[in-house]
N, C-alpha and C positions, 0 to 999 in steps of 0.2 A: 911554921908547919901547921896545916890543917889537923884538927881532930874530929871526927864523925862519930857524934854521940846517940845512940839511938833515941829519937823524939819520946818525951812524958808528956803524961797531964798536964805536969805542972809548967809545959812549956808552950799551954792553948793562947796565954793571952799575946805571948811574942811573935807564935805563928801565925795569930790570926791578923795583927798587927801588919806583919808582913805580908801575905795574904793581900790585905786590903788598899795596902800602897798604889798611887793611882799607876804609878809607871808600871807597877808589878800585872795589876786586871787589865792593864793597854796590850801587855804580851801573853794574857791567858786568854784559853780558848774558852775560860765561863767567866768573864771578864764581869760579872755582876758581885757587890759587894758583900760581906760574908758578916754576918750577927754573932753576936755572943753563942747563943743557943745553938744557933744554926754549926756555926763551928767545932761545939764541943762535941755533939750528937756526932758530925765528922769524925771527928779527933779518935774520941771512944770505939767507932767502928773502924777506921784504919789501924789502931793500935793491939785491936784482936785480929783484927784480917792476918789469913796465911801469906796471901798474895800480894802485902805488900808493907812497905820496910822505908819508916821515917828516919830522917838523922834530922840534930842539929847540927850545924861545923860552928868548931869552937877557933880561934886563934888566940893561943894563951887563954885569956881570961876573957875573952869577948866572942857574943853569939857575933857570927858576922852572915849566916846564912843557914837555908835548910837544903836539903837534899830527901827527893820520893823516887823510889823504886817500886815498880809495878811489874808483876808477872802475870803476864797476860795471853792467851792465844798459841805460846811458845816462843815470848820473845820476854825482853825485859825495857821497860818502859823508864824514860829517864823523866825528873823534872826539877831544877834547881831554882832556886831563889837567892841572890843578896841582897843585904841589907842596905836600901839605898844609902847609909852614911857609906857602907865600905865598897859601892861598884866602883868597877874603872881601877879597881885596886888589884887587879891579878887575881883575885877570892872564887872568882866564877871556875877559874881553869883548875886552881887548889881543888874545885870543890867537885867539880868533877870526875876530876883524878882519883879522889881517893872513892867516890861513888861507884867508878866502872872496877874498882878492888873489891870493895863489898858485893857488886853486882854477879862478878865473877866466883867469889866465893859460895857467894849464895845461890846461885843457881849455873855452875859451872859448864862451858860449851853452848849456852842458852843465849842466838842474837841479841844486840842489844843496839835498841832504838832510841831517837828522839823525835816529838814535834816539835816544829818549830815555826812560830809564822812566819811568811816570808821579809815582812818588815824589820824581823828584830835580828838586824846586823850586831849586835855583841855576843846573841846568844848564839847566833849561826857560827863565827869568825872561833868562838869556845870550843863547840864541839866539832867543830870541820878541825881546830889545831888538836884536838884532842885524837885526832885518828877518825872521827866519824867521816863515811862520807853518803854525798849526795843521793839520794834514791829516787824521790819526788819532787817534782817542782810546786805543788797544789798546796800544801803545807808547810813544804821542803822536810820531808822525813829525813832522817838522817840513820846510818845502820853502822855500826860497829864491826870490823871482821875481826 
């Protein structure tokens, strides 16, 4: 069972690690790679931000991914990462599951979105199983009811 622990400081060098995974920038839309400094100056402002809410997912005793929530516009913005040792392990759909729970909680009746490039068939096949569907074909947005 997934645990979604809210992201620390102390959890910059893992993130950024993941972050910079080549397969991870292939499926991001700023697919340019992330520095030390550059990442923590991130870090420090997404961790005051109102508008948005880091986890790590634990299983047991292993980081195996992160999850970002964005409140944005009047929607709620998804973005998930795993750990390439743990993809292809069911970890992405854990991790979204318990994400679109935080989502809900935290900003309750508030759409909730993803982008997705259109290339990346595991993330699409996660949130299309997860109840998302289709909205756009340009990015292929994906929208929660």
């Amino acid at each position: 069972m997934i645990l979604l622990r809210p992201a620390t400081l102390a959890d910059a060098e893992l993130l950024r690690v993941w972050r910079n995974d080549p397969e991870m920038r292939k499926n991001s839309f700023d697919s340019s790679a992330v520095g030390k400094r550059e990442h923590l100056r991130w870090l420090r402002a997404s961790l005051r931000s109102k508008t948005r809410k880091i986890y790590v997912a634990w299983d047991g005793s292993m980081p195996v991914g992160e999850g970002r929530l964005d409140s944005l516009d009047g929607v709620v913005e998804f973005d998930i990462e795993v750990a390439r040792e743990y993809r292809r392990a069911g970890y992405g759909r854990q991790i979204l599951s318990a994400l679109v729970a935080k989502a809900r909680e935290w900003q309750p009746g508030v759409p909730l979105v993803a982008h997705v490039k259109a290339f990346n068939t595991p993330s699409l096949r996660t949130f299309l199983g997860a109840g998302f569907a289709m909205k756009s074909s340009q990015c292929l947005e994906l929208e929660m009811r």
